[in-house]
N, C-alpha and C positions, 0 to 999 in steps of 0.2 A: 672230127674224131668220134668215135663208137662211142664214147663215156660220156659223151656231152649227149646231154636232151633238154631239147628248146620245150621253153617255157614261156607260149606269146602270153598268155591269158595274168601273169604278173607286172608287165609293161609300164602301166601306173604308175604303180606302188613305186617301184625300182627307182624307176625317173623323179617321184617327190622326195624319196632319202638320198639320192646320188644330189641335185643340185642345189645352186648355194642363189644364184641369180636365175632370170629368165633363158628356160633352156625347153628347146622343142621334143616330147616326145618321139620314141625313133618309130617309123613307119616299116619298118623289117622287124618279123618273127624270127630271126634265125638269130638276130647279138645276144639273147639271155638262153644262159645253159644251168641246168643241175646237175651238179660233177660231189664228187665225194673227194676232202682232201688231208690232209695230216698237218698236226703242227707237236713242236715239243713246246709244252707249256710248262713256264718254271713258276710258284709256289712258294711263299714264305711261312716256314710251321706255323705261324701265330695266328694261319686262315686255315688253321688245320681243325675239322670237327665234324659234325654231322651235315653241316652245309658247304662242305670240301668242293661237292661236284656244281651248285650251283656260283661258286665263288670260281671254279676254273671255267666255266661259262662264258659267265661273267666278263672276263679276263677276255678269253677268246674273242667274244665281241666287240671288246675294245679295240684291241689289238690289230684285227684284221679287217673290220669290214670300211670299205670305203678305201682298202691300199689296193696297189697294182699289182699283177703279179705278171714277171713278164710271161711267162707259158701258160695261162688260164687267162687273163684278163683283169679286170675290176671285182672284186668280192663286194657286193652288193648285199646279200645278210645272207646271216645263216642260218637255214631253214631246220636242222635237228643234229643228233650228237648220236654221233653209231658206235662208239664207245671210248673208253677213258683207261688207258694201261695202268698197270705199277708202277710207282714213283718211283725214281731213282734220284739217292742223295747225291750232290756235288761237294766233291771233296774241297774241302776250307772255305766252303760259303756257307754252308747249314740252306740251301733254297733245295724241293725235292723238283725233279724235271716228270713231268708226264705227258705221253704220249699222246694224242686226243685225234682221233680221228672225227672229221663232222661233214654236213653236207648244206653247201651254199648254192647262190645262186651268182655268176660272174656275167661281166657284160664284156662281148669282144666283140670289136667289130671283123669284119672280111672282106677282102675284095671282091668287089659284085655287089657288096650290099646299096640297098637304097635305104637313105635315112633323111629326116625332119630335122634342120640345125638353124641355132642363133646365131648372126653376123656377129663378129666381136671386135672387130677392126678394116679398115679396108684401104688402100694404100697402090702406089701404080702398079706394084709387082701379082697384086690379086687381092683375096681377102680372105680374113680367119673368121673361123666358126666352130662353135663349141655345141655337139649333142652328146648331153648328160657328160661324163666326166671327160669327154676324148676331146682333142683337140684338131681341126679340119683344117689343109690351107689349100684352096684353089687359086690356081696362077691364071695370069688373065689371058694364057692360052689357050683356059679349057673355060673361059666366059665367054659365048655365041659371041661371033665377029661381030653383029649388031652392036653390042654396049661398051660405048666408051669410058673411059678415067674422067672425073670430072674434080680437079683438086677445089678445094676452099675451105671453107668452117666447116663442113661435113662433107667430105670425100665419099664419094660413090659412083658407081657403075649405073650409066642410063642410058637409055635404047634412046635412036635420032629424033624420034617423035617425042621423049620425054613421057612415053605412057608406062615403062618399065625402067623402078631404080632398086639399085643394093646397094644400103648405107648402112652403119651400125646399128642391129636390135630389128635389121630385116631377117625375116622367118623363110629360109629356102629349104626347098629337097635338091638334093645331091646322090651323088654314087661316088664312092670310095671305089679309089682307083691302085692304092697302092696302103702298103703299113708297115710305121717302123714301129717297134717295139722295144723297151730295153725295161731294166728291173722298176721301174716307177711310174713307168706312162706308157702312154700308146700314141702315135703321133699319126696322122693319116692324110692324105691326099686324095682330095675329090675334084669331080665335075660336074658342070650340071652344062650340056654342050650336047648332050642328049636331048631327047623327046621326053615329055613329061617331067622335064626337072625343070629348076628355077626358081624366082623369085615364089612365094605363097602370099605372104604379107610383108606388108612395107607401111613403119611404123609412119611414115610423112602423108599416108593417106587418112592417118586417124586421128590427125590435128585437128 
């Protein structure tokens, strides 16, 4: 979309406040955008004074960074405040509602993109993987015909010779192949069945 502008050069940062566990920065410039967006922000008189605007700030921060949004993506922070309307009171609450327009930075992914993600599960059907907040499942049709299902105490995918495995807290590049999205996540479908994708690290070789 026109209103989005990539912002690879923030990448870091995004990825140290978006995760909670070990999570691979993404190797695609095109998932973080600066978009400008609106919210009605409601206000108790009792925050009402000369620190009005830093207290609906405040507020906005809370509130929104780190949620989903399904038409923009992940709100990731927000970068400045382009301006703050008139309050308007709510009749039989006494709270005043305002207007606030600001400007963040969202993480969405696309089809076609290539990204860096953590194994989080792996199972006969494929395996999940999580870069930064999204959630990835590649099915073990789009894992190279080479690697097999290996069930036991840690289920993984390994190639005939054993010199490639994906097991939990393996580190792969992938491509998003598909995207659902609805009001609180983004769910996505990858491959790595391509050239240049696949395993990167594998946590069993640094025992």
């Amino acid at each position: 979309p026109a209103q989005y502008k990539s912002l690879s050069v923030l990448h870091k940062l995004h990825f140290v406040q978006l995760r909670s566990t070990n999570v691979a920065s993404s190797s695609s410039s095109n998932m973080f955008f600066h978009i400008v967006l609106e919210r009605n922000m409601q206000l108790h008189p009792r925050h009402f004074g000369r620190d009005l605007r830093e207290k609906l700030v405040s507020k906005l921060m809370k509130d929104v960074e780190g949620t989903c949004s399904g038409r923009h993506g992940f709100i990731v922070a927000i970068t400045g405040i382009e301006s703050v309307g008139k309050g308007l009171i709510r009749d039989g609450t006494g709270f005043v509602t305002f207007p606030v327009k600001y400007q963040c930075v969202v993480f969405r992914p696309f089809k076609g993109e290539i990204l860096e993600a953590v194994v989080t599960m792996v199972n006969k059907m494929g395996f999940f993987a999580e870069a930064g907040p999204v959630q990835i499942f590649v099915s073990n049709h789009l894992i190279p015909d080479d690697m097999e299902f290996q069930s036991g105490d840690v289920p993984n995918y390994t190639t005939s010779d054993g010199s490639v495995k994906i097991q939990k807290e393996s580190e792969v590049r992938l491509k998003i192949i598909g995207t659902r999205v609805d009001a609180t996540e983004i769910f996505c479908i990858g491959t790595i069945k391509d050239d240049f994708l696949g395993v990167i690290s594998d946590p069993g070789t640094n025992a």
